[in-house]
Residue frames as a rotation matrix with the C-alpha (Angstrom) as fourth column:
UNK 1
-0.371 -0.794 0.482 -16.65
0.372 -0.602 -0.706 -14.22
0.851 -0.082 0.519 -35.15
UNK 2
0.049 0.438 0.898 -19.38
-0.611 -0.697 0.374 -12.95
0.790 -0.567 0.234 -32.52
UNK 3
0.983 0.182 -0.003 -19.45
-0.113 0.626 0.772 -16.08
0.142 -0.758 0.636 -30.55
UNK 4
-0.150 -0.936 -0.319 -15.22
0.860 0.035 -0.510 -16.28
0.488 -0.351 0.799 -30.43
UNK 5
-0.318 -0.205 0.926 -15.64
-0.101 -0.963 -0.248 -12.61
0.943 -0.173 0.285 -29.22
UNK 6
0.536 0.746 0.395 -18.46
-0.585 -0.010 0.811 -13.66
0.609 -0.666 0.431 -26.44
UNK 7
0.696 -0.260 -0.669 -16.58
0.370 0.929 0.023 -16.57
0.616 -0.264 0.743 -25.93
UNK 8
-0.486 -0.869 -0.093 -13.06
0.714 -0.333 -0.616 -14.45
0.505 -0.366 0.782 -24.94
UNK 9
-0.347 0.199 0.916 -15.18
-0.577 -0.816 -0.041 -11.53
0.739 -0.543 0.399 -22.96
UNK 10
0.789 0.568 -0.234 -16.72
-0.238 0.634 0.736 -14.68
0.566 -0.526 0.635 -20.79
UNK 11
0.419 -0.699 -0.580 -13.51
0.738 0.634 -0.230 -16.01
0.529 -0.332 0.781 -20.26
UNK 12
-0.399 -0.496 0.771 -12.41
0.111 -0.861 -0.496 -12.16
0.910 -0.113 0.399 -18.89
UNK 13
0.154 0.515 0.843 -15.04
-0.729 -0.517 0.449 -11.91
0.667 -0.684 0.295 -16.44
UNK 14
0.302 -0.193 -0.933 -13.52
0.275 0.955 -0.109 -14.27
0.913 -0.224 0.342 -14.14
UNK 15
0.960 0.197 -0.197 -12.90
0.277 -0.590 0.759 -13.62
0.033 -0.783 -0.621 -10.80
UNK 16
-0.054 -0.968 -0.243 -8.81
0.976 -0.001 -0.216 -12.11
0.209 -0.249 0.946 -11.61
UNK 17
-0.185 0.262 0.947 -10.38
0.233 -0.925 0.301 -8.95
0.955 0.277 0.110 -11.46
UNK 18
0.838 0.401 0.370 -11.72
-0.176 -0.444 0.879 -8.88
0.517 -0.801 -0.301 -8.15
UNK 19
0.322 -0.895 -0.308 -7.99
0.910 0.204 0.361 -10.50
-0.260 -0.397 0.880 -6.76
UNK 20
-0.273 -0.835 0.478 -6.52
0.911 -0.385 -0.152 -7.72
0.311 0.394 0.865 -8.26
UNK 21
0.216 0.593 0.776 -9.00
-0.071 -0.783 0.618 -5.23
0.974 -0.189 -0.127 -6.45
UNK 22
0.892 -0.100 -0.441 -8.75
0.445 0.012 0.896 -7.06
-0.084 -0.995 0.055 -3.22
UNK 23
0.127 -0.975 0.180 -4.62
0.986 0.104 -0.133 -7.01
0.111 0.195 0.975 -3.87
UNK 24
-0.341 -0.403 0.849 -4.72
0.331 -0.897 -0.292 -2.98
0.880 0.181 0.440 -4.58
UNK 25
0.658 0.710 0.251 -6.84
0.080 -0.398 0.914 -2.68
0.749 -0.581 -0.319 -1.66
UNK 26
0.822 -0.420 -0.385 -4.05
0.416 -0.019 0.909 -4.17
-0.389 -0.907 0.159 0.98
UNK 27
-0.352 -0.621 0.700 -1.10
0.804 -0.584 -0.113 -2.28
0.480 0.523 0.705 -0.91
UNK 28
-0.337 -0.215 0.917 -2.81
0.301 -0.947 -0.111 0.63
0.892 0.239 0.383 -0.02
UNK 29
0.790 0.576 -0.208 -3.56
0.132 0.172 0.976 -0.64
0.599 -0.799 0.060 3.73
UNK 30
0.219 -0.880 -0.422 0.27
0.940 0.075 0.332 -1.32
-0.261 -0.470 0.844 4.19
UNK 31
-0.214 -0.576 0.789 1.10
0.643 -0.691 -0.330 1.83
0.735 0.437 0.519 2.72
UNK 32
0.213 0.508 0.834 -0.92
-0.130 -0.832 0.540 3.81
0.968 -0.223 -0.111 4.78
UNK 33
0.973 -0.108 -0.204 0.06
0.227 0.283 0.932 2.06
-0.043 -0.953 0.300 7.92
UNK 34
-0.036 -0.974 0.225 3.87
0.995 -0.055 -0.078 2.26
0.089 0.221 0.971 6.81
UNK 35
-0.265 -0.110 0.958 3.50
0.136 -0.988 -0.075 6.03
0.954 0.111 0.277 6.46
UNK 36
0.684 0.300 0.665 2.04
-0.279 -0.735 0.618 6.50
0.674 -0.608 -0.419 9.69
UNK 37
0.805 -0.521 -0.285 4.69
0.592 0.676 0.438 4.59
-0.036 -0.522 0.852 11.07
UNK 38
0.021 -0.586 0.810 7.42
0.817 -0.457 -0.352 6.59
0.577 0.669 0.469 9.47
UNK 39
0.256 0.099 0.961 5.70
-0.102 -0.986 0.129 9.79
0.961 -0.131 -0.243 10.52
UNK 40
0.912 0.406 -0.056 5.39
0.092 -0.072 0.993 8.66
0.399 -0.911 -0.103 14.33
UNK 41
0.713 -0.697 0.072 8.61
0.694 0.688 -0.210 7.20
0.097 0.200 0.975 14.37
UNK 42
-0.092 -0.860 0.501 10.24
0.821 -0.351 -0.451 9.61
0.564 0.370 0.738 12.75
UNK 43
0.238 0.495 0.836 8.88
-0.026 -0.857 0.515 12.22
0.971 -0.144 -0.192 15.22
UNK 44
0.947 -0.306 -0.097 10.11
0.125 0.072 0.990 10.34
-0.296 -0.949 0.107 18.44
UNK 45
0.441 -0.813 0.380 13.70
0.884 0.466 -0.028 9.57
-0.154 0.349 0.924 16.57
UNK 46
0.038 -0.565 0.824 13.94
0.402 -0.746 -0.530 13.19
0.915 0.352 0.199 15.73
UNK 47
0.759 -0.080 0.646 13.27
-0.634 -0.311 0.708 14.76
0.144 -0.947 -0.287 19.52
UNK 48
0.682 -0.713 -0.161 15.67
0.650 0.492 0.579 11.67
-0.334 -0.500 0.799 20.66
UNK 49
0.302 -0.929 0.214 18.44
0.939 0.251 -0.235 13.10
0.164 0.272 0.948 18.58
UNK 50
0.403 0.086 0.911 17.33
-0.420 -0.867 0.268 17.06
0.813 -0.491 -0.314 19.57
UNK 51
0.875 -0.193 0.444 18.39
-0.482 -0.443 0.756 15.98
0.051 -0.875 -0.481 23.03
UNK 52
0.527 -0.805 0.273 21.37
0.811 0.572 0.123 13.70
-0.255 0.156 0.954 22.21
UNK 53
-0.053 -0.873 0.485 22.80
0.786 -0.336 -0.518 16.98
0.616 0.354 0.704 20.42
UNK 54
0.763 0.059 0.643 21.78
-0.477 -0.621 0.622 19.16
0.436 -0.782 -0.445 23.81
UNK 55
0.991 -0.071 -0.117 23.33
0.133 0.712 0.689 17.06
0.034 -0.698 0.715 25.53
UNK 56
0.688 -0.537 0.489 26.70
0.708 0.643 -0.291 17.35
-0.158 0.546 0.823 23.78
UNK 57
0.257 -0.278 0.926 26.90
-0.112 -0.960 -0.257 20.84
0.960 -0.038 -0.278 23.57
């Protein structure tokens, strides 16, 4: 029973763990780039439309 146990905790330590580290790692690279996009973005996009409705008036 101890060696099936050893046998299936060997077979865990494999390398899906560290993919799945690298994986969370760029997830939370794009996010973070994606948000600051957004933010900039949305900071020129909102002045554009501040003078689009001056204008108008």
């Amino acid at each position: 029973m101890y060696a099936k146990f050893m046998v299936k905790l060997a077979t865990l330590k494999s390398d899906a763990g560290a993919s799945m580290v690298e994986y969370a790692l760029l997830v939370v690279l794009i996010a973070i780039v994606a948000i600051t996009a957004v933010t900039l973005a949305g900071k020129e996009v909102s002045s554009t439309f501040s003078e689009i409705g001056s204008a108008l008036k």
